[in-house]
Backbone as CSV, one residue per row, in Angstrom:
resi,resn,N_x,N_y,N_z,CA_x,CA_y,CA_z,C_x,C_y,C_z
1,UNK,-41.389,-89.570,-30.605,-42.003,-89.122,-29.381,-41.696,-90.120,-28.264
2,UNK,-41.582,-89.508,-27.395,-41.279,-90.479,-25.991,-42.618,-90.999,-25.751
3,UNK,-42.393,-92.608,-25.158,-43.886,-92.602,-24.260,-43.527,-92.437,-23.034
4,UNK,-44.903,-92.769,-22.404,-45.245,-93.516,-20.963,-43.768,-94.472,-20.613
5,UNK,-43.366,-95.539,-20.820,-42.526,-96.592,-20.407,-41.335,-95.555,-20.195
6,UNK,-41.135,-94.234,-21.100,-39.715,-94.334,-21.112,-39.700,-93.096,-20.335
7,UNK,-40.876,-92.526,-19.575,-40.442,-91.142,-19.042,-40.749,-91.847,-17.958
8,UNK,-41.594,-93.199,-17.197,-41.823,-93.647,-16.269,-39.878,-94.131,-15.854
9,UNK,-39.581,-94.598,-16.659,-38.095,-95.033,-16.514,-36.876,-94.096,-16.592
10,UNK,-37.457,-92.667,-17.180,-36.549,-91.822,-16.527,-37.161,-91.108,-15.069
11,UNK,-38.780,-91.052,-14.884,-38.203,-90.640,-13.488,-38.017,-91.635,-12.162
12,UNK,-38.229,-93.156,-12.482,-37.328,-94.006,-12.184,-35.611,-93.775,-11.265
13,UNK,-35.584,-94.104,-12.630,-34.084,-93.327,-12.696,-33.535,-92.233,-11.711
14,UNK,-34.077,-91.225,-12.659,-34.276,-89.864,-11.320,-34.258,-90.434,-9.981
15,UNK,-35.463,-90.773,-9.568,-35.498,-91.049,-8.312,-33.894,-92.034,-7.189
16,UNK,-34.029,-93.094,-8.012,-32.741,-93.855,-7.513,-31.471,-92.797,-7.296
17,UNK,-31.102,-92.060,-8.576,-30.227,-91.196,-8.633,-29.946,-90.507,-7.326
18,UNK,-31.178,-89.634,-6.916,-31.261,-88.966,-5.563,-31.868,-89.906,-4.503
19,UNK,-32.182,-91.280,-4.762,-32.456,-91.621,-3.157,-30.315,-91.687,-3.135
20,UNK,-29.762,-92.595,-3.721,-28.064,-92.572,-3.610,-27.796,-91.389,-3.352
21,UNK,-27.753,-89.915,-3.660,-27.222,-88.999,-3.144,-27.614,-88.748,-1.510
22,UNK,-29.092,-88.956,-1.170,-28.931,-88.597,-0.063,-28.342,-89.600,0.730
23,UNK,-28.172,-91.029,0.735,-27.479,-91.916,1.277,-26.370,-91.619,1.735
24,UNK,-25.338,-91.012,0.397,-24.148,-90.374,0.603,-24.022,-89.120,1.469
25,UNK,-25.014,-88.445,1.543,-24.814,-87.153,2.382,-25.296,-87.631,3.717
26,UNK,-25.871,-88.847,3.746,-26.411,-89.260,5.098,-25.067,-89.871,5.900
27,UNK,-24.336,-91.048,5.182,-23.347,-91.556,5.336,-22.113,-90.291,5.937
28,UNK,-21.801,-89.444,4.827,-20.796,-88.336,5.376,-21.185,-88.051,6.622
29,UNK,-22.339,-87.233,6.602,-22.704,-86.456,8.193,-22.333,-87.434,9.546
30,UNK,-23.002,-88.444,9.246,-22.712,-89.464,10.555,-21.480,-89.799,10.942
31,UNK,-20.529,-90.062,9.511,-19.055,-90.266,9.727,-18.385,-88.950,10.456
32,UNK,-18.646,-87.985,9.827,-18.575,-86.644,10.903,-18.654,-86.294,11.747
33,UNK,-20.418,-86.586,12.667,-20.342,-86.598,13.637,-19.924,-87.727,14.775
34,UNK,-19.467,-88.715,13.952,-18.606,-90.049,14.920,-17.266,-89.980,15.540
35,UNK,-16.483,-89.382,13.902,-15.084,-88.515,14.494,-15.307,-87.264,15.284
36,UNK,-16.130,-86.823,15.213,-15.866,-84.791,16.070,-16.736,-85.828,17.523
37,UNK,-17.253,-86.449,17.796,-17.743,-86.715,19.109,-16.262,-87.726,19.474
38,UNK,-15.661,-88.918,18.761,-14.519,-89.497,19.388,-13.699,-88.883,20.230
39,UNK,-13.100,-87.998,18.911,-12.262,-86.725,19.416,-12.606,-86.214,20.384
40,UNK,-13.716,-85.280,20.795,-14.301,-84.903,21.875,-13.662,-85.802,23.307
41,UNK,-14.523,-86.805,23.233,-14.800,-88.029,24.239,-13.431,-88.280,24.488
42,UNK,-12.897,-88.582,23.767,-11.383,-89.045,23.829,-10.274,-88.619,24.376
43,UNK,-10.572,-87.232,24.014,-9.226,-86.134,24.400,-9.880,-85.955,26.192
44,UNK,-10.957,-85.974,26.364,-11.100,-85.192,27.766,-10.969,-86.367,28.264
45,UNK,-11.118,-87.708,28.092,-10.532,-89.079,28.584,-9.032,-88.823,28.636
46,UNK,-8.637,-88.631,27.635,-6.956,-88.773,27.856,-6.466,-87.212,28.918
47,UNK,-7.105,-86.609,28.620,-6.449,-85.250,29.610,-6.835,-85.442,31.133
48,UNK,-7.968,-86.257,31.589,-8.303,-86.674,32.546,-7.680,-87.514,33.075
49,UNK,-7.158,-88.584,32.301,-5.978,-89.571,32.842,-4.283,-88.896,33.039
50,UNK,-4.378,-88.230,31.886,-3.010,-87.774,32.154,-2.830,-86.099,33.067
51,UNK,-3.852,-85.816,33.920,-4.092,-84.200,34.209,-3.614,-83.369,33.180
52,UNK,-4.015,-83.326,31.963,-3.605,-81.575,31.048,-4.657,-81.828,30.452
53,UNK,-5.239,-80.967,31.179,-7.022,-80.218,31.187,-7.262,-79.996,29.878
54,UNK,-6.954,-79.263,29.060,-7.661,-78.765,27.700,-6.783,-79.595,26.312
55,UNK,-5.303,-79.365,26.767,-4.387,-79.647,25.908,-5.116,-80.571,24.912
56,UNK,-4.444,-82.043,24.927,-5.076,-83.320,24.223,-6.840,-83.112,23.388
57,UNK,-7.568,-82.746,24.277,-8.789,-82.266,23.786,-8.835,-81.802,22.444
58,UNK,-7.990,-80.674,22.762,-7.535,-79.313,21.533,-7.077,-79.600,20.496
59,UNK,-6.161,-80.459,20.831,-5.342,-81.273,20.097,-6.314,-82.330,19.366
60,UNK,-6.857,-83.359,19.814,-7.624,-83.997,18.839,-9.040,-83.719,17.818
61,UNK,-9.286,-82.297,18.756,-10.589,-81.719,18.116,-9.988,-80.884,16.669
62,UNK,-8.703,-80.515,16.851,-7.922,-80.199,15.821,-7.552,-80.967,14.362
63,UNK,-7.258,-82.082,15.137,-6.871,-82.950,14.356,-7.847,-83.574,13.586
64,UNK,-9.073,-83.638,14.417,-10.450,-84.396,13.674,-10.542,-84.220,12.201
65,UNK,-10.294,-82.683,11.743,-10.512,-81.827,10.875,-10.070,-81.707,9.794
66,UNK,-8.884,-82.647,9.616,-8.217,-82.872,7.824,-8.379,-84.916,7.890
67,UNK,-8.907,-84.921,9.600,-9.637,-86.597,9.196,-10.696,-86.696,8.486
68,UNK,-11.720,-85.504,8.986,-13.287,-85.562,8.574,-13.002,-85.468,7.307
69,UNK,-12.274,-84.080,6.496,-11.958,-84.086,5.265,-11.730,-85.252,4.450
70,UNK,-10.665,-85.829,4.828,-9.935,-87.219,4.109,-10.969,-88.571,4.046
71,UNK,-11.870,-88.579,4.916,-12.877,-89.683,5.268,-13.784,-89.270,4.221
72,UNK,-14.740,-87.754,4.374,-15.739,-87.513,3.653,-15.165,-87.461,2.094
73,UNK,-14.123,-87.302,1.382,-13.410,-87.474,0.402,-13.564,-88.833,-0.177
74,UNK,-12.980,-89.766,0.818,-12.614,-91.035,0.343,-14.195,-91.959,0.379
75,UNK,-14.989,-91.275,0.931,-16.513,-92.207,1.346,-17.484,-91.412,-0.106
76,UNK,-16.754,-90.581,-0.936,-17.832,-89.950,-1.582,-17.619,-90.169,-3.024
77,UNK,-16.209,-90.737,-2.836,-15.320,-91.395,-4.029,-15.658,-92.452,-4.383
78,UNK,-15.554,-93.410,-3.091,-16.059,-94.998,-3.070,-18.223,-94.922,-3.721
79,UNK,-18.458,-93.824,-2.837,-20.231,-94.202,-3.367,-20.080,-93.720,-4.786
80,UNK,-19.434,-93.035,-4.922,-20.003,-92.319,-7.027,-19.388,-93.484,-7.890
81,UNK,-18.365,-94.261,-7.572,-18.093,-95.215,-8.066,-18.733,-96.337,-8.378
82,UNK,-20.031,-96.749,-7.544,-20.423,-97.794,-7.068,-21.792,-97.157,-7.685
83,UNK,-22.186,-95.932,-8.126,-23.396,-95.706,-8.726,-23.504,-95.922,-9.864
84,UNK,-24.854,-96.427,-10.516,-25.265,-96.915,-11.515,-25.334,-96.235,-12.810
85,UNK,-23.928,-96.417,-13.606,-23.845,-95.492,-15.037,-24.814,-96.027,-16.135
86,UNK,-25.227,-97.317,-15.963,-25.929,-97.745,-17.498,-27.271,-97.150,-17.768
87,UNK,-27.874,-96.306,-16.637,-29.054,-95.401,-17.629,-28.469,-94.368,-17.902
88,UNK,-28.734,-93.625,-18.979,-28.433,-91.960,-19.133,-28.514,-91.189,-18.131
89,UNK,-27.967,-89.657,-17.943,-28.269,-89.154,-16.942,-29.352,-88.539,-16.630
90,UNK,-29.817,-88.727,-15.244,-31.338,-88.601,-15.280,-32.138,-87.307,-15.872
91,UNK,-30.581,-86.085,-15.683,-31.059,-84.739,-15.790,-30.842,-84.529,-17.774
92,UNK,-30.263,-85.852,-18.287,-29.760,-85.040,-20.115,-31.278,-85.609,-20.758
93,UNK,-31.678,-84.904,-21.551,-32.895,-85.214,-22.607,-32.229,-85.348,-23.741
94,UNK,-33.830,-86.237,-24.923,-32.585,-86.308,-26.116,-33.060,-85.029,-27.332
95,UNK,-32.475,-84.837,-28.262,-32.715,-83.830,-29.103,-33.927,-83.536,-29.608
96,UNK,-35.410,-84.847,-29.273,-36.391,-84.562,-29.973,-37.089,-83.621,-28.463
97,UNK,-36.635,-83.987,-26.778,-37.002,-83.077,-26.313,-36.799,-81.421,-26.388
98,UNK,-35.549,-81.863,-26.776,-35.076,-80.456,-26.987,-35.849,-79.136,-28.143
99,UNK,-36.084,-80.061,-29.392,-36.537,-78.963,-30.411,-37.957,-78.864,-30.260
100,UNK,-38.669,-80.155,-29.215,-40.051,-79.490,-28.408,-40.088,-78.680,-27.668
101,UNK,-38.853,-78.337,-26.759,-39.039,-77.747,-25.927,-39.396,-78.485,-24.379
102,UNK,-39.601,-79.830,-24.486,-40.088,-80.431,-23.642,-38.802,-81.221,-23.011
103,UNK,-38.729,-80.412,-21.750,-37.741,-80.750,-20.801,-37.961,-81.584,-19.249
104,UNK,-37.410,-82.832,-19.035,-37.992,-83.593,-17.770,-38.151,-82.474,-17.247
């Protein structure tokens, strides 16, 4: 039978598990909205200096878009890496939950 210590330490666990996920989804979004506002800011800076009104704009708001990809990729790679494998996973039970029936 499980006790107290060890379901306190899986939802422990649990918890850390998802405070790190939302970190990571916090991290992406912001990186997102840093590039799609640069881009923005940037292009109507550069079309303003160089007079071609929309062009550059278009062009970098375009381009933002296999950056955001490649960034949110490479930032989601680096955090799962860096997360903590040595407890079990928070969501697997072991076989004596199972033939109870008793599931976190």
């Amino acid at each position: 039978m499980n006790s107290k210590r060890d379901q306190d330490k899986r939802s422990t666990s649990q918890s850390a598990f998802n405070l790190s996920l939302v970190a990571v989804a916090g991290q992406v979004g912001c990186l997102t909205l840093v590039i799609v506002l640069a881009s923005l800011f940037g292009g109507l800076w550069l079309d303003n200096q160089f007079q071609t009104k929309p062009v550059i704009t278009v062009g970098l708001m375009l381009l933002s878009v296999p950056v955001t990809l490649v960034m949110m990729f490479w930032v989601v790679r680096t955090a799962t890496r860096h997360l903590n494998t040595d407890y079990p996973h928070p969501v697997d039970f072991t076989e004596e939950e199972e033939e109870s029936g008793k599931t976190p």
